[in-house]
C-alpha positions in Angstrom: 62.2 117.9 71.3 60.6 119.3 68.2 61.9 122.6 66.6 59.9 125.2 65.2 60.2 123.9 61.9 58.3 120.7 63.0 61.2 118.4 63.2 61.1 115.6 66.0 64.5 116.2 66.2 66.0 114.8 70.3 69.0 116.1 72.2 70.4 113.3 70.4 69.9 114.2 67.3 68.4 111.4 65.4 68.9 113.1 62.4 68.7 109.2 60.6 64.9 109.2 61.0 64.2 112.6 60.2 66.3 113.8 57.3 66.9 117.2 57.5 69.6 120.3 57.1 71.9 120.9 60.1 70.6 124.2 60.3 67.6 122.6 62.1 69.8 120.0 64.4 71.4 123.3 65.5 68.3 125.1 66.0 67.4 122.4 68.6 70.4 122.0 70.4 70.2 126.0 70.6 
């Protein structure tokens, strides 16, 4: 799923490829 930011953040939050604040990770799971 990508966020509004641009992230490719998943539902699984594969934070390790995409380096990024957890404000975004929440975003997505929001």
């Amino acid at each position: 799923a990508h966020n509004e930011n641009g992230y490719g953040y998943s539902a699984e939050i594969d934070f390790t490829t995409k380096p990024g604040p957890p404000t975004n990770l929440t975003a997505v799971l929001l």
